[in-house]
C-alpha positions in Angstrom: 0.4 14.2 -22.5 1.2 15.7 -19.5 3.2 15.0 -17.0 1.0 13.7 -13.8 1.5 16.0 -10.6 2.4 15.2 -7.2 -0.3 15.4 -4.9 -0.9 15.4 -1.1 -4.0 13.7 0.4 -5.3 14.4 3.7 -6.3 10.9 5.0 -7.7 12.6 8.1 -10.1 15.1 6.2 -10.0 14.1 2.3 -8.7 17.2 1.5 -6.2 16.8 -1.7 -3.4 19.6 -1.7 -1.7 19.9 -5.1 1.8 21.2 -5.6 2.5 23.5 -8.6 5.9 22.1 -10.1 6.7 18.1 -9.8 10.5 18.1 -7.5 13.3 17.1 -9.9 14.1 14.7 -7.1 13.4 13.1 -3.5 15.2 11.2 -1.1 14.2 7.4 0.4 16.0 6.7 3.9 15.6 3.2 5.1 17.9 2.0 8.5 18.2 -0.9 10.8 19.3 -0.9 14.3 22.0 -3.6 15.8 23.4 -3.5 19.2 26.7 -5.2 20.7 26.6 -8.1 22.5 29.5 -8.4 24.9 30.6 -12.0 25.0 33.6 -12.9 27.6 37.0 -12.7 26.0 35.8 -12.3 22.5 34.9 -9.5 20.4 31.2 -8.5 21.1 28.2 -10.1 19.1 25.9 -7.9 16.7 22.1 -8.6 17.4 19.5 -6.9 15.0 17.1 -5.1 16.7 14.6 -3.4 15.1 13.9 -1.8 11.5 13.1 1.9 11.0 10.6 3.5 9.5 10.9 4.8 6.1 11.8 8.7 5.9 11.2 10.6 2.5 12.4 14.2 1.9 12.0 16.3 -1.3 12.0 20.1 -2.5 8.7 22.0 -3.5 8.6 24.8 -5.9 6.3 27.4 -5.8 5.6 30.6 -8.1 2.7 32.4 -8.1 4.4 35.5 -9.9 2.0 35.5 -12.7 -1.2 35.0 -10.9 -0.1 38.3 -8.5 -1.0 36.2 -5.4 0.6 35.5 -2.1 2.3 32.4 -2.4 1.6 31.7 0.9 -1.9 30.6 0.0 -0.2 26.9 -1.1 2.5 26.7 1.2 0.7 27.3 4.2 -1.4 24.2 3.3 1.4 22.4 3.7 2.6 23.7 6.6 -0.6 23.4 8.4 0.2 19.4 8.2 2.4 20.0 11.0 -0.6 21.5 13.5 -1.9 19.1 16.3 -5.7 18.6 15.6 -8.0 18.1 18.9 -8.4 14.9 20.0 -11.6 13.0 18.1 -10.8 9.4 20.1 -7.4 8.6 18.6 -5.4 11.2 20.5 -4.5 14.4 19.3 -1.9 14.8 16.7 -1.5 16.1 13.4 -3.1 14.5 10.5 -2.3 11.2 8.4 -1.3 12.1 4.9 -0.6 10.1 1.8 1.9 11.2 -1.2 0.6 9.9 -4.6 2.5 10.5 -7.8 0.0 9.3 -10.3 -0.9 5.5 -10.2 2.0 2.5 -10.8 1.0 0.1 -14.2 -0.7 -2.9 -12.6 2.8 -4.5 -13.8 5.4 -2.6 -12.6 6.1 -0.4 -9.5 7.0 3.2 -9.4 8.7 3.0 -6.8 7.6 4.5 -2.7 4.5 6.2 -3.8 1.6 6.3 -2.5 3.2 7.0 0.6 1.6 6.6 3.8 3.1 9.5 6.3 3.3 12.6 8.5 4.9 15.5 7.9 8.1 15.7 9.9 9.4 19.1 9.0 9.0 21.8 6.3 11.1 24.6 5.8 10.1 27.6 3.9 12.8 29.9 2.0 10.9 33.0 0.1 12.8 34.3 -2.9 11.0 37.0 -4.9 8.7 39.4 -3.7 5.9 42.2 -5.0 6.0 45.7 -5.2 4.1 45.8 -2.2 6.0 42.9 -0.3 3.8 40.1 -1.0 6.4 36.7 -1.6 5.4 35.1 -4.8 7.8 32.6 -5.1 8.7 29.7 -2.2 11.0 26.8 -1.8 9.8 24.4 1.0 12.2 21.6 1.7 9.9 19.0 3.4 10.4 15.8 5.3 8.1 13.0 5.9 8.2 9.5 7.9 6.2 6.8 7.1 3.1 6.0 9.5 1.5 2.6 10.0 -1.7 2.7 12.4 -1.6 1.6 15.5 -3.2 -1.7 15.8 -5.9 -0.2 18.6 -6.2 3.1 16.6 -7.2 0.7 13.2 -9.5 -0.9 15.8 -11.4 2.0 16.4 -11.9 3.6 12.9 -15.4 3.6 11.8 -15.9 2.4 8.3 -16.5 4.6 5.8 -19.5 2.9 4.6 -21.0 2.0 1.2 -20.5 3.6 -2.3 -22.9 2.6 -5.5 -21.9 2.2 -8.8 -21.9 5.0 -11.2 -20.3 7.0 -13.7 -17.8 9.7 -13.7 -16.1 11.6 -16.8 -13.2 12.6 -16.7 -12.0 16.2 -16.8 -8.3 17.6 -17.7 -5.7 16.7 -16.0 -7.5 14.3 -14.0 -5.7 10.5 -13.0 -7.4 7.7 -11.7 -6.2 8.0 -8.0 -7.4 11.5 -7.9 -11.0 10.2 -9.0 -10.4 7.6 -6.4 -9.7 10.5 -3.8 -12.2 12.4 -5.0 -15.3 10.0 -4.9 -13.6 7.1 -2.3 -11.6 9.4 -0.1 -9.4 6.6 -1.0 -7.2 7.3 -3.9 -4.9 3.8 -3.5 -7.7 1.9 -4.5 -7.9 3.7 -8.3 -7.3 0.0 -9.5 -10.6 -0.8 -9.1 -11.7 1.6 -11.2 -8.8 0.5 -13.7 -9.6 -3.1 -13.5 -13.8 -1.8 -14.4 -13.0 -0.1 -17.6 -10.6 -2.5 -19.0 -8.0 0.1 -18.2 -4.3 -1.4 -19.4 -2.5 1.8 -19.3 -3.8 4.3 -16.2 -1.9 6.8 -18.1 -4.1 7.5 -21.2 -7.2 8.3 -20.0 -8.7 11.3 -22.0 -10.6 14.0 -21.2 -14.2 13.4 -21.8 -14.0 9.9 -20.9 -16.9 8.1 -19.3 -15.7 6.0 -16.7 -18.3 2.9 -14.9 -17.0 3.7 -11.2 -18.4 0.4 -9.6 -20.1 -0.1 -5.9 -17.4 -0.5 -3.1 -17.9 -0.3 0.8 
């Protein structure tokens, strides 16, 4: 079977952005804040004070060597994550993403993804190169910080209105949170489609499968 690919989903659009080689790795930083207290005469007291947002950071590979394209055609799609979009009510600012890495078991936890986030920063190192010049191979290291909407912003987001049941089969390399994305624009609900199908394991589904996607608003 193999191996399920990390994917980027544009909560703001539903656009999905697939990277071309899983990172070997990625780095969770979690923090809290305390502050001294001066007290007369004694040594100063520490008073928590608030809890920071999670930060994630990982490294991207891309190679497009064989293809004979400009690599530039993925990475730029994740660099464009950084540019502020005009303002559509909530303020303008770049768009809400989510990282998925294939869906948990319903009993066990896989950890931080999905992630809900923003891209921070990306930096782009280009290490091989065409006849002509064209890069065809990239390494982006890339930063993220968790985002939780703004209580007024959550206010104001229309809903994104009914769905009815139906079927989908399932093609190659498909996962049940990219059907979720695909059909939902919502790919952390791919449990629902699990729980419909008497799904154990969200890991075996075959190609050619005929899933019942039921109705959800």
């Amino acid at each position: 079977m193999k191996p399920e690919k990390l994917f980027i989903f544009n909560l703001d659009t539903g656009d999905v952005i697939d990277v071309l080689f899983n990172p070997t790795e990625y780095t969770v930083e979690e923090s809290n804040s305390w502050e001294e207290q001066a007290r007369q005469r004694q040594k100063p007291e520490l008073q928590f004070t608030s809890q920071s947002l999670k930060k994630v950071s990982l490294e991207l590979f891309f190679d497009t060597y064989e293809q004979k394209i400009d690599v530039r055609t993925h990475t730029n799609k994740i660099a464009r994550l950084l540019v502020v979009s005009e303002d559509d009510g909530d303020g303008a600012r770049p768009p809400v993403i989510e990282l998925n890495w294939g869906p948990a078991d319903p009993d066990t936890t896989n950890g931080i993804f999905p992630f809900v986030c923003v891209l921070d920063s990306v930096s782009q190192k280009f290490t091989l190169f065409s006849d002509t010049g064209m890069p065809v191979r990239a390494t982006l290291n890339v930063a993220f910080t968790e985002y939780t909407l703004p209580i007024e912003e959550a206010k104001r987001k229309p809903r994104r209105g009914s769905f009815p049941a139906r079927t989908h089969t399932v093609t190659a390399g498909e996962t049940l949170d990219r059907i979720a994305a695909a059909l939902w624009k919502a790919p952390h609900l791919w449990r629902r489609i699990a729980e419909a199908n008497d799904i154990d394991n969200p890991r075996l589904i075959q190609s050619g499968q005929v899933l019942v996607v039921p109705a959800i608003e």
